[in-house]
C-alpha positions, 0 to 999 in steps of 0.5 A: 684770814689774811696768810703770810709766807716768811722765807728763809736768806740762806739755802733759801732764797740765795743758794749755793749753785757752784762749788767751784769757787769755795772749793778752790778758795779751801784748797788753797787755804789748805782746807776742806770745804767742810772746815770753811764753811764750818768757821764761816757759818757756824764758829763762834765767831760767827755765832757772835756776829749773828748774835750782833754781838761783832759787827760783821767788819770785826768778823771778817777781821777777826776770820783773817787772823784765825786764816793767817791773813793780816790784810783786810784787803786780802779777807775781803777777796777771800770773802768775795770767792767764799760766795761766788758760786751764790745764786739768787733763786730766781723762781722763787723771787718771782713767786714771792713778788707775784704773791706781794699785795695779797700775802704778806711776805716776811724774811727771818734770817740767822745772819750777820749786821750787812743783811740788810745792805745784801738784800738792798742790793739785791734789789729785795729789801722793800719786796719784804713787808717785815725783815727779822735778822738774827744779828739785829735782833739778838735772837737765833732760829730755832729759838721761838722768840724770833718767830713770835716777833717775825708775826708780830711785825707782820701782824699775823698769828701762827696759824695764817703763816707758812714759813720756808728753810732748809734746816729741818730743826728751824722748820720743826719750831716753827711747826711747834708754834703753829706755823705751816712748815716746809722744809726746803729741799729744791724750788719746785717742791717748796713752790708746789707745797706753798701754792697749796697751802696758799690755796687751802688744800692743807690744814696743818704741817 
């Protein structure tokens, strides 16, 4: 049976790998880091633009208000040091391309509508054979719907499809649906449980 690995962007296959910049952007906005991440990821303006309900340029615009900064020139290097100390997670690109042409590969993310242009710049948007964004898409991990349509693109059923993220409750729905769950916590143990499933040495989650 022909396999798929679906991966997560965020935590997953872009990692937050120095703290410095967030944390000296927070203290200067007079915030915990805690508190910033929590109205860049997980406020309702940012659930709205994953949704795709705010275009992400709104967002940003819409973050400046609530941070006091009117300028958009000033939100965008705020933006810029929110995501500083990101890292690609090199070992893990490199695994996925070796695998290209053999697996299927997918990416299903909870993100705002400049995703896609991210992943082009990256130089990752053709190493995907099937892209699901939340905010283009409508649908948010962990609701099935945006699993069954990542397989549907990818032409795959539950059972031939691994998937990869770093929230354990969008690991456990996809596990619900059938699909090989692994909750990422490092590289190299997300690396060794996918070579094994890859391989056939696994069954099930």
């Amino acid at each position: 049976m022909h396999r798929a690995v679906i991966v997560d962007f965020g935590g997953v296959l872009v990692r937050s790998e120095d703290p410095v910049p967030r944390e000296q952007l927070a203290r200067e906005l007079g915030m915990t880091v805690q508190d910033l991440e929590a109205l860049i990821f997980a406020s309702d303006l940012s659930l709205r633009a994953q949704r795709g309900e705010l275009p992400e340029p709104e967002f940003w615009k819409a973050i400046g208000e609530r941070l006091g900064i009117p300028s958009l020139e000033r939100i965008q290097q705020v933006r810029q040091r929110f995501f500083a100390g990101d890292r690609l997670n090199e070992p893990l690109v490199e695994a996925l391309r070796r695998w290209k042409g053999q697996v299927t590969l997918g990416l299903i993310s909870n993100a705002w509508s400049g995703l896609r242009e991210v992943l082009r710049r990256l130089g990752l948007l053709n190493l995907f054979d099937g892209i699901v964004i939340s905010a283009e898409v409508g649908l948010l991990k962990p609701d099935p719907r945006i699993y069954l349509l990542a397989l549907e693109r990818l032409g795959v059923p539950p059972e031939a499809a691994a998937f990869v993220d770093d929230l354990p409750e969008n690991v456990q729905a996809a596990r619900k649906l059938g699909l090989y769950g692994i909750h990422f916590r490092d590289t190299p143990e997300a690396l060794r449980q996918l070579e094994e499933w890859l391989n056939g040495r696994v069954r099930s989650s």
